[in-house]
N, C-alpha and C positions, 0 to 999 in steps of 0.2 A: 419119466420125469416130466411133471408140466407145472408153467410158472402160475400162481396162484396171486392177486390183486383182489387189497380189501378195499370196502366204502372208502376209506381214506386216501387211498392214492397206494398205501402200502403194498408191496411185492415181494415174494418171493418164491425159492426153488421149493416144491416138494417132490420128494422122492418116495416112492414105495416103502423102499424098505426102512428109510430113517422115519418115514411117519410112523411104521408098527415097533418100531425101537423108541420111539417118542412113549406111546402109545403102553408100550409092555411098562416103560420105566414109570411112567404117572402109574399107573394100576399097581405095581408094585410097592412105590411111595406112600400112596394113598392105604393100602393094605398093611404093610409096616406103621403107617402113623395110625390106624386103628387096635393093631396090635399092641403099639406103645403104648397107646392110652389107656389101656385095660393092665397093663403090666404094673406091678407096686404091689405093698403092703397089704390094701383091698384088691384084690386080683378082680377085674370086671368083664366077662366074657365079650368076644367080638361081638357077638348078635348086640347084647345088650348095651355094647358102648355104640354099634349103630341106630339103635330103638330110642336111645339118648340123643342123638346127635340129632335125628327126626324129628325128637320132641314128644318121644312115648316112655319115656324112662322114667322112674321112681325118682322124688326129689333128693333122697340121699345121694344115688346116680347122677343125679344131671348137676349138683353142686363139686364133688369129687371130676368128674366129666368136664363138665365148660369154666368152673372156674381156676380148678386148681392144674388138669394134667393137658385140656386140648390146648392152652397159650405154649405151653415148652412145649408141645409137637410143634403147631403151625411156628416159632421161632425157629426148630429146625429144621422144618422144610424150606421155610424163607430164607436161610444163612446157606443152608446147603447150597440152594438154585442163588443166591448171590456170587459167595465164593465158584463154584460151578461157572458162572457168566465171566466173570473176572478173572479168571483161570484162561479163559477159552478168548479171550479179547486180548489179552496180555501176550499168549503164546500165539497168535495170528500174526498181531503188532510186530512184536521181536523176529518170526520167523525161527522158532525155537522152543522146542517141548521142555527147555528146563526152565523157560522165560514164565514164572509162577509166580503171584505178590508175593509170598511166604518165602521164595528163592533171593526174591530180589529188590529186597527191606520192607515193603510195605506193612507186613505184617510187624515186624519189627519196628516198624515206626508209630503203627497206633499203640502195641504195645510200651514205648517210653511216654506217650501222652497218658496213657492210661496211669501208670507206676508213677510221673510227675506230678499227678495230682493226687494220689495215694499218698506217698513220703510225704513232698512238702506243702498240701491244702489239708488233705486228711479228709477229702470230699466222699459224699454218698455215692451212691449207685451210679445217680442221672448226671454228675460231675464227673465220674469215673469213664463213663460210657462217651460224654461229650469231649474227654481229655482224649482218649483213643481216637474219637473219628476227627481231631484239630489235628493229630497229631498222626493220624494216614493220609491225611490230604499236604500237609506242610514238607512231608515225606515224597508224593508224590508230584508238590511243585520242581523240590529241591533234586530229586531225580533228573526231571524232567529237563529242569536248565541247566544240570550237569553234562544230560547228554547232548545238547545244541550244540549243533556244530553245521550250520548251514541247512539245519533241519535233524529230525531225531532217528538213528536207524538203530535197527534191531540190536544187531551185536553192541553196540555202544550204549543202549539202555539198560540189556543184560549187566554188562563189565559195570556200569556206574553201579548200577541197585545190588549187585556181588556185594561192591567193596561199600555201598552205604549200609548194607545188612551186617558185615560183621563189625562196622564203628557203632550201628545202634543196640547191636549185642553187649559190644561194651558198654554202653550208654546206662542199656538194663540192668548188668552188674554194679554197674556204680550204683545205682539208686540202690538197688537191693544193700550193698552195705552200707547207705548212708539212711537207710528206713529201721524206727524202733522195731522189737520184735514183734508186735501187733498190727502195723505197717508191713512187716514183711512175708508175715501169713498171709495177711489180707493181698497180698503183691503175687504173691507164690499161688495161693487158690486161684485169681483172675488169668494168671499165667497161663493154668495147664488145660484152661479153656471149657466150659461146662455149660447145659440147658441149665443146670438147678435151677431152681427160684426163678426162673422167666415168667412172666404176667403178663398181660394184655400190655402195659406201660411197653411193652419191646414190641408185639407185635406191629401195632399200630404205625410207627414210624417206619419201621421197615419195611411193611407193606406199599406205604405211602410212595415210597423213594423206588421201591423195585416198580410200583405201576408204571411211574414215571420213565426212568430210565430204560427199561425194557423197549418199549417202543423206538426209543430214540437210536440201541442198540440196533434192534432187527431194520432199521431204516435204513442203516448205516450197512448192510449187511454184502450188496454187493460189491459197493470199492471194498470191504472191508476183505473180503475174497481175492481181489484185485493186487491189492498191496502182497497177498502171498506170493504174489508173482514175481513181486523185485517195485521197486520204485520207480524203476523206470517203463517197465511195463504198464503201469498201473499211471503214470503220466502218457503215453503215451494213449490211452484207452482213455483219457478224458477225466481221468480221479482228483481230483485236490487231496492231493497226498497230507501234505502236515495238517490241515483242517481234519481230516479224516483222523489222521492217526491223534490229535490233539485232542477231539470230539471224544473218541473210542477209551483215548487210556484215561481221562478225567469221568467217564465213567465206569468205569474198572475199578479208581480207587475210590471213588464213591461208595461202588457195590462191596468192595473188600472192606474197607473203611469201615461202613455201619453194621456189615457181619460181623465184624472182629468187637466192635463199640457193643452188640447186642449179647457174644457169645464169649467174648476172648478169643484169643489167637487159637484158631480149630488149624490143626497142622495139616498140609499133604491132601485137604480135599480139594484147591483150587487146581494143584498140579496132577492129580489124577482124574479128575471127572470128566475136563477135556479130551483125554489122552482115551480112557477108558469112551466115550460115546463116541469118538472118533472109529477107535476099530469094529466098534456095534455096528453102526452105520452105515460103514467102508465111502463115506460120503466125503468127497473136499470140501474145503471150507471151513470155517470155525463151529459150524455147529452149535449154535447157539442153543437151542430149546433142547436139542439132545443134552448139551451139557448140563443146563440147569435140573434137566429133569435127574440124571445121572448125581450130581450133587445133592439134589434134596434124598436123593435114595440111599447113598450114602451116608450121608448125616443121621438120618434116621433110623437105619438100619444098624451102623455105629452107636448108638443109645440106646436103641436097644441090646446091643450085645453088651456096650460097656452095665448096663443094668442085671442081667442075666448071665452072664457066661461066667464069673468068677465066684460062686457062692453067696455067702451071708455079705461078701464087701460088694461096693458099687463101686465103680472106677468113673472118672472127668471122663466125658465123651473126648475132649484133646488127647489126653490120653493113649487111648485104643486107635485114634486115627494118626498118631502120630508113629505109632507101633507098624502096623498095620501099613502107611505109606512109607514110611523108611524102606523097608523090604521093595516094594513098587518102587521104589527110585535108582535103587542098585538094580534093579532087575532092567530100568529105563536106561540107563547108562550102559549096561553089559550090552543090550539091545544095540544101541547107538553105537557106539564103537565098534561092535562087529559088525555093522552094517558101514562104517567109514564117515559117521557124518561128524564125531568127536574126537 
């Protein structure tokens, strides 16, 4: 293991093995979203959706290609490696593998911003998308100062976002039966969380906000380490613990926030991808770039199956990952419990 400093001041741990698990999961990612892009209707072979992507492809290729199918990959490679980061910031924070936005309302919260502006604006796309990310971060104020209490600790963030997840589950219900029946398709489709119809209009801001925050994450990386230890550990090593942890979860629902605004609520990838790069790696710590890389692999990999594995029908990428992570969360809890820490 040796610590690695960039031109910026930036540091960090690299290890052996999590750099070739880094390393397998991009390669992977990148290979699945070649894959995707060739998958549909017009089936377009790998070679020739890289000859395209180069800048050697046929114009029917390279309009099929970059206009219509590489914006919904790169969407969900972005979403994946957000929820992925947010997954892995959250369960650091808490000191808790179940401590997931999806577990502990956030998801839930962008979802009733979203569904608010559906029933009673009746808004497009880019009001729908803006009502979710108002409405994960409003989520993750109210969180936040629910759980102060001389400062915010793991189990007490947990416990609050539990019980704010199942009042905004109700929350959901209401709109859905206070929304007409064209309101409540439209409410029901954004629900079960899907790439469909993704453009460059979603890549672009996502990008923007993941360049951003990423750095600020990996900066943050070794108190963020630190705090795993206890708060008082991590005080007594020199940490600004609530700074830290204040910095860390406001970017977390940032990242979960503009995933959920870009994709819909994608169920079970922020709680597994941490969890999943973590045993890859065998490395402590949150695991950052593992997780993301781990998320976008998943995502992708998830669209792709939800597109191919069930015949002539296509399933919502939420979906298969909500299918798919259910099983992984009993199997997380059976884990837990027989090991005594639930």
């Amino acid at each position: 293991m040796k610590a690695i400093r960039t031109p910026g001041g930036l540091s960090f741990r690299a290890e052996p093995r999590a750099m070739a698990v880094v390393g397998g999961l991009a390669a992977v990612a990148l290979a699945a979203g070649v894959v995707l892009i060739g998958t549909g209707d017009f089936t377009i072979a790998p070679g020739d959706v890289v000859s395209s992507l180069l800048g050697s492809g046929t114009p029917a290729q390279d309009f099929i290609i970059n206009e219509l199918r590489l914006p919904r990959v790169l969407v969900a490679l972005l979403v994946g490696a957000s929820l992925g980061i947010s997954g892995a910031l959250f369960q650091s924070i808490s000191r808790n593998p179940l401590g997931s936005p999806d577990v502990i309302g956030f998801g839930q919260g962008s979802s009733v911003g979203a569904l608010t502006v559906i029933v009673f604006f009746h808004g497009g796309a880019v009001a729908v998308s803006l009502g979710a990310l108002i409405g994960g971060l409003a989520t993750g104020l109210a969180v936040y100062l629910l759980a102060w209490k001389k400062g915010v600790h793991g189990y007490r963030l947990v416990l609050v976002g539990i019980g704010a997840a199942a009042m905004l589950t109700a929350g959901i219900h209401y709109l859905l039966t206070k929304s007409t029946l064209v309101d409540a398709t439209r409410a029901m489709v954004w629900l079960t969380g899907s790439l469909d119809g993704r453009d460059w209009a979603q890549v672009w801001p996502l990008l923007a906000l993941f360049a951003v925050l990423l750095p600020v994450v990996l900066a943050y990386g070794r108190p963020l380490r630190m705090l795993e230890m206890g708060d008082d550990a991590a005080y007594a090593l020199g940490v600004p613990v609530q700074r830290t942890r204040t910095v860390l979860m406001l970017a977390a629902v940032l990242l979960n926030a503009s995933a959920t605004a870009a994709a819909g609520p994608i169920s079970f990838v922020a709680l597994t991808a941490p969890q999943l790069a973590r045993r890859l790696t065998r490395a402590t710590g949150p695991n950052v770039i593992a997780s993301a890389c781990m998320g976008a692999t998943l995502l992708v990999v998830a669209d792709w199956g939800a597109q191919r594995l069930f015949g002539e029908s296509t399933l919502p990428v939420g979906v298969l990952t909500g299918m798919v992570g259910g099983v992984y969360l009993l199997w997380l809890l059976v884990t837990e419990r027989r090991a005594g820490r639930i």
